[in-house]
C-alpha positions as CSV (number, residue, x, y, z in Angstrom):
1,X,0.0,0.0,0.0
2,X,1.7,3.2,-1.2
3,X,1.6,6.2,1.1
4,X,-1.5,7.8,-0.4
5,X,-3.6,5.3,-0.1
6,X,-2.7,4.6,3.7
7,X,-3.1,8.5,5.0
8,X,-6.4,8.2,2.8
9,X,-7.8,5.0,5.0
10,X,-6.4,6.2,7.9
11,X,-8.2,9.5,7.6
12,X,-11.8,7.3,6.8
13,X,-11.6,5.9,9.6
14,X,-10.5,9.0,11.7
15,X,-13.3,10.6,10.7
16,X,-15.6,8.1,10.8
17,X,-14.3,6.9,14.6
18,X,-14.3,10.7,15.9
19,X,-17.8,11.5,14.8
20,X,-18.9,8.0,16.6
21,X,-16.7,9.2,19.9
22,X,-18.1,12.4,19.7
23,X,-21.5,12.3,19.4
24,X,-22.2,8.6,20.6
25,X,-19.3,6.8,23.0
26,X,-18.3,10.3,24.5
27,X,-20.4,10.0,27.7
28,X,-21.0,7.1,27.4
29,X,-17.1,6.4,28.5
30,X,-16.8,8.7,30.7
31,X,-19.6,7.3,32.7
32,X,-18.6,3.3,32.4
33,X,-14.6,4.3,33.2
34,X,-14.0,7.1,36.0
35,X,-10.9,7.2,37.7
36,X,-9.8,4.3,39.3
37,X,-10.2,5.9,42.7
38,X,-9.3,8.6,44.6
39,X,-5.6,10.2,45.1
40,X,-4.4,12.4,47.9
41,X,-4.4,16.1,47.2
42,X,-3.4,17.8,50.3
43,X,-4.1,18.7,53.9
44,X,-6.2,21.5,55.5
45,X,-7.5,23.1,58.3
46,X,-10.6,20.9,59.7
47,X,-13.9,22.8,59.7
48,X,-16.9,21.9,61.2
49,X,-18.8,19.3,58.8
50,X,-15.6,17.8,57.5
51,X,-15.6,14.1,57.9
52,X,-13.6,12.7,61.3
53,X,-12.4,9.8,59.3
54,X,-10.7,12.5,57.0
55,X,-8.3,13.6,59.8
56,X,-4.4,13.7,59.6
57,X,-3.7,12.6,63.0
58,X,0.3,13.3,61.9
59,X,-0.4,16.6,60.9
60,X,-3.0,17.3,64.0
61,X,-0.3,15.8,66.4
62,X,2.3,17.9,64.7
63,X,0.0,21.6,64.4
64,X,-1.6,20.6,67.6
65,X,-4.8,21.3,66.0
66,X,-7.1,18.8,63.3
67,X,-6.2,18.8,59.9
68,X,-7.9,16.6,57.1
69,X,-7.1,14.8,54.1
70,X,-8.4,16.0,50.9
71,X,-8.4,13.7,48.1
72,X,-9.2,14.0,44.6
73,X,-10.6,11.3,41.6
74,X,-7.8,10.3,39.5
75,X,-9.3,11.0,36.4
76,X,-6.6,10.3,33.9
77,X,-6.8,6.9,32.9
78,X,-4.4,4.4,30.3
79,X,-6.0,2.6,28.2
80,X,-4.4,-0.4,26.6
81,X,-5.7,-2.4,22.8
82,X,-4.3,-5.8,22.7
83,X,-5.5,-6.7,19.1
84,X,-5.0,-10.3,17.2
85,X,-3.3,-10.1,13.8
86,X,-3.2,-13.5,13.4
87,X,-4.2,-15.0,9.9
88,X,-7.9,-16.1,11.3
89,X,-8.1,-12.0,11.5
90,X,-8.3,-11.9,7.4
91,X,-10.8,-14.0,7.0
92,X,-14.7,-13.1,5.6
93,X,-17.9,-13.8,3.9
94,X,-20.0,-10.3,4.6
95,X,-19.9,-6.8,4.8
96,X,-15.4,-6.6,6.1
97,X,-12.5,-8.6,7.0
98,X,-12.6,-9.1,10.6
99,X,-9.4,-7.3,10.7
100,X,-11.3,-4.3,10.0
101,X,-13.9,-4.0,12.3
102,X,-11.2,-4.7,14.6
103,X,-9.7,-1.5,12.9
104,X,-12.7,0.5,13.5
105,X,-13.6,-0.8,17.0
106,X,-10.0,-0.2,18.0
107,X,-10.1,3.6,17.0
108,X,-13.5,4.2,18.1
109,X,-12.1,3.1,21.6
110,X,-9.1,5.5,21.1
111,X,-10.3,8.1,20.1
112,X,-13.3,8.0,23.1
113,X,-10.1,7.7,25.4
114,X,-8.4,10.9,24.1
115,X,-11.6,12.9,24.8
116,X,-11.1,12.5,27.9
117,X,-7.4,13.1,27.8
118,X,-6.1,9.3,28.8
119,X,-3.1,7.7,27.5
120,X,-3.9,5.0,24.9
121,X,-1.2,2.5,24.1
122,X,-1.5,-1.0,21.7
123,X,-0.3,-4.3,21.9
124,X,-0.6,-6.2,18.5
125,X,-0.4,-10.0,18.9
126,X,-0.6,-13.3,16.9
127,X,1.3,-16.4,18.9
128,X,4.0,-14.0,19.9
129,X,3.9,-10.3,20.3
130,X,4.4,-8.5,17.3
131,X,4.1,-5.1,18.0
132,X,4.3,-2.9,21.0
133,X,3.3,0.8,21.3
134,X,3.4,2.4,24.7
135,X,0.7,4.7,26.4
136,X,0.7,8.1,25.5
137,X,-1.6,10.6,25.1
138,X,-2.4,12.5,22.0
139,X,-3.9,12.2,18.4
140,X,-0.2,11.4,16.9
141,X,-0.3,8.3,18.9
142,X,-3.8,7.5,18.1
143,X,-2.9,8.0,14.3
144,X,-0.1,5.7,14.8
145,X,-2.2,2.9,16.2
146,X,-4.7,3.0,13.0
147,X,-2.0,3.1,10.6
148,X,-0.1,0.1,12.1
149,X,-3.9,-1.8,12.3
150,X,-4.4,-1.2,8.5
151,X,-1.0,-1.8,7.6
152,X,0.5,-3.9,9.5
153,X,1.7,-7.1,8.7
154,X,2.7,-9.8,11.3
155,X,5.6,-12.7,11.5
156,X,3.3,-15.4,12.6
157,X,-0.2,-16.0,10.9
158,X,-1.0,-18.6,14.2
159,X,-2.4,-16.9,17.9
160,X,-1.4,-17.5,21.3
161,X,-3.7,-15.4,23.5
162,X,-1.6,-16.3,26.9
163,X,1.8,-14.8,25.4
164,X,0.1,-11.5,24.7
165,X,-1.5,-10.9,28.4
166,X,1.6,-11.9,30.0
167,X,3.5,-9.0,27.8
168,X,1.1,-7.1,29.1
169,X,1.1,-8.0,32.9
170,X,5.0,-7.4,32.2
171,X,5.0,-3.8,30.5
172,X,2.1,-2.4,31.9
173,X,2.9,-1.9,35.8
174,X,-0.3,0.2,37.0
175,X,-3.9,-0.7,36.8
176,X,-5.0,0.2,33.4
177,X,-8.4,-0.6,30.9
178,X,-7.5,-3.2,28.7
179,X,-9.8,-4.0,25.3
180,X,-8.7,-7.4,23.7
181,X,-10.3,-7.7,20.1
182,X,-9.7,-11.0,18.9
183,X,-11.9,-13.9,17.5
184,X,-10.6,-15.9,20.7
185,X,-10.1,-19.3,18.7
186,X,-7.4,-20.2,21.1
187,X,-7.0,-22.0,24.6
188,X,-4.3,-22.2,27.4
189,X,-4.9,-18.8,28.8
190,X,-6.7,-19.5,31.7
191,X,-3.7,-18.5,34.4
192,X,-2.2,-15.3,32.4
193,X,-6.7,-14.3,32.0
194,X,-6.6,-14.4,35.5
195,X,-3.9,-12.6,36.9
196,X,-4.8,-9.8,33.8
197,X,-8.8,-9.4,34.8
198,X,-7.4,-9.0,38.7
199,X,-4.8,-6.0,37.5
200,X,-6.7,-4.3,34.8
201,X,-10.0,-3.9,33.8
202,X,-10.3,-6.1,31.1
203,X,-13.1,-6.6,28.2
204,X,-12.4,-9.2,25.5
205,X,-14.1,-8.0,22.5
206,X,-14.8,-11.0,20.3
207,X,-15.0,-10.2,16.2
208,X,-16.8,-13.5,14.1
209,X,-18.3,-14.3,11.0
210,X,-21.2,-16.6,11.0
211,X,-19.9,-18.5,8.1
212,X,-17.0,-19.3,10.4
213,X,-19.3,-21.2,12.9
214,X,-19.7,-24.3,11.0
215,X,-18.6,-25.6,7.4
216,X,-21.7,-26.0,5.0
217,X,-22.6,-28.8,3.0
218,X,-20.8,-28.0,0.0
219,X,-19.2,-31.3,-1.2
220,X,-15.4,-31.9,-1.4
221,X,-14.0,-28.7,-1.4
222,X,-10.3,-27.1,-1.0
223,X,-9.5,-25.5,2.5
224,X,-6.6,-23.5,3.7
225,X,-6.5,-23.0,7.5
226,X,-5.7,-19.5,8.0
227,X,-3.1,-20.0,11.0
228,X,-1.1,-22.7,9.6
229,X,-1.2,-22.2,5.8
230,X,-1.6,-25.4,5.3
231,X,-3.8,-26.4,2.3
232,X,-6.1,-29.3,2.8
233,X,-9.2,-31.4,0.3
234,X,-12.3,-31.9,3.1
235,X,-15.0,-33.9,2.8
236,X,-18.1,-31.2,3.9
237,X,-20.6,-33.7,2.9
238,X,-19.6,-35.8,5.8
239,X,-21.6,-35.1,8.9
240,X,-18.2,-36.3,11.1
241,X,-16.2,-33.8,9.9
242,X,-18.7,-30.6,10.5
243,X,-19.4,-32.4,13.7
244,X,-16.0,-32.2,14.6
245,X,-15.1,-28.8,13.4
246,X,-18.2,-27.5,14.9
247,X,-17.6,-29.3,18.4
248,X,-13.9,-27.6,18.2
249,X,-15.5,-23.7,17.5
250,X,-18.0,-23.9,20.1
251,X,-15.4,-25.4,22.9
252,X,-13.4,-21.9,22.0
253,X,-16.1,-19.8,22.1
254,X,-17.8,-21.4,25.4
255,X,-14.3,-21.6,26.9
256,X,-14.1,-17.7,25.7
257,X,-17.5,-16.7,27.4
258,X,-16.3,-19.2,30.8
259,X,-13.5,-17.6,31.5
260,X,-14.0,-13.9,30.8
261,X,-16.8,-14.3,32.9
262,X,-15.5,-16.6,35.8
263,X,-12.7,-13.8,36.6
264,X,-15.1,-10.8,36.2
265,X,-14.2,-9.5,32.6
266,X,-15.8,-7.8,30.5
267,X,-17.8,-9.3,27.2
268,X,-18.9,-8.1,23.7
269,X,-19.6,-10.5,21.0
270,X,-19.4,-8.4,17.9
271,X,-20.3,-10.0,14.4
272,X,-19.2,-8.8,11.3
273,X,-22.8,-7.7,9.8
274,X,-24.1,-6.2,13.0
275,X,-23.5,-3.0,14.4
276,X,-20.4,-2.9,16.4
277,X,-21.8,0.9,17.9
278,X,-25.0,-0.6,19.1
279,X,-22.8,-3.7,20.9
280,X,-20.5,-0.6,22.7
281,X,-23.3,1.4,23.6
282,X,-25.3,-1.7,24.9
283,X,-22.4,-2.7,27.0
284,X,-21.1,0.9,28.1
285,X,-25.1,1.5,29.3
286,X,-25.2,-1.9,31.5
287,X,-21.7,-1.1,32.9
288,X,-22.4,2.9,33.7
């Protein structure tokens, strides 16, 4: 993709993500993710009112009269995208790739998080971390983000869910908001999910197509698994082998839905041909 074409797609889907920040996720955001508590501020004179629990007994001791704390909401929040660019990312029968809702979602998300003047940073994963941009604030950063998501193209076409939350447990040392997009067809990350969803707040946002769910009836028909490369003749008019692919998608996906939900994360199924805004609103509303 020459240069051209890039800062053309990157500006789409700048302006398409800032209108949808703007006028739809905006307060919305700022309502699901305040500050992740309070911070001390300073000290001063107690006045009648003021909460007794408040008091500085240091300060009192030391003044030899009351003094309380005053604290403050930490408003300024880091927000982290761990986004799959694995082959299974490329694939698609309606409307986009999965790789670019992922796109969209990713700087709809962003761009929310700079309204509100919070550091925004982006891991991009397939079974190895591929790319890694810190959390900063800014629309140059931002920008960055969209034009690595559209261009980007990764070492590995295969996924490993576990490597990229322990990269992140590493690298990112305070509590942060963490959105994974990925189309979760992966296992072995129970441990890394766990330890992740108790230090961030963590939503897995999981991007599908429905033709993906189960091979049709089509006869024998060439098949090229997207995370392997490897090109195989199957047999779709046997009832064993959609059986058995099908039992394998929906052990992800259940695993996916277990797991998120057994350690107190976050979940958004997202297909393709639905809207991705009315799945964020939904899930910003019921979390406010």
């Amino acid at each position: 993709m020459d240069t051209k074409e890039l800062l053309k797609k990157v500006r789409k889907i700048e302006i398409k993500s800032r209108r949808l920040s703007d006028n739809l996720f905006g307060g919305e955001y700022l309502s699901t993710f305040k500050g992740r508590g309070m911070t001390f501020s300073e000290v001063r004179k107690y006045e009648f009112g003021d909460d007794i629990r408040s008091i500085d007994w240091n300060v009192t001791a030391r003044y030899n009269e009351p003094f309380i704390k005053i604290f403050e909401e930490e408003r300024e929040l880091t927000v982290m995208l761990l986004v799959d660019v694995s082959g299974s990312e490329a694939f698609a029968t309606k409307n986009k790739l999965k790789k670019e809702i992922i796109t969209e979602i990713a700087a709809t998300l962003a761009f929310s998080a700079l309204k509100n003047n919070d550091k925004v940073g982006a891991i991009l994963f397939s079974d190895k971390v591929e790319l890694f941009i810190p959390p900063n604030k800014g629309k140059t950063r931002i920008l960055r983000i969209i034009r690595e998501l559209i261009e980007f193209t990764p070492n590995s076409i295969k996924t490993n869910i576990d490597s990229s939350l322990r990269f992140l447990l590493n690298v990112i040392q305070k509590k942060a908001i963490v959105f994974m997009l990925s189309d979760f067809i992966d296992d072995n990350y129970e441990k890394s999910l766990k330890l992740a969803s108790k230090k961030f707040d963590l939503t897995g946002i999981r991007i599908y197509d429905i033709k993906e769910t189960e091979i049709p009836k089509i006869g024998i028909v060439p098949i090229i698994d997207a995370e392997s490369g490897k090109l195989e003749w199957v047999d779709t008019n046997s009832k064993k082998v959609r059986h058995n692919y099908k039992t394998n998608y929906d052990r992800n996906i259940k695993q996916f839905h277990s797991l998120f939900k057994k350690n107190g994360a976050g979940i958004i199924d997202c297909r393709v041909d639905e809207s991705y805004v009315k799945k964020l609103l939904g899930y910003f509303k019921l979390r406010a």
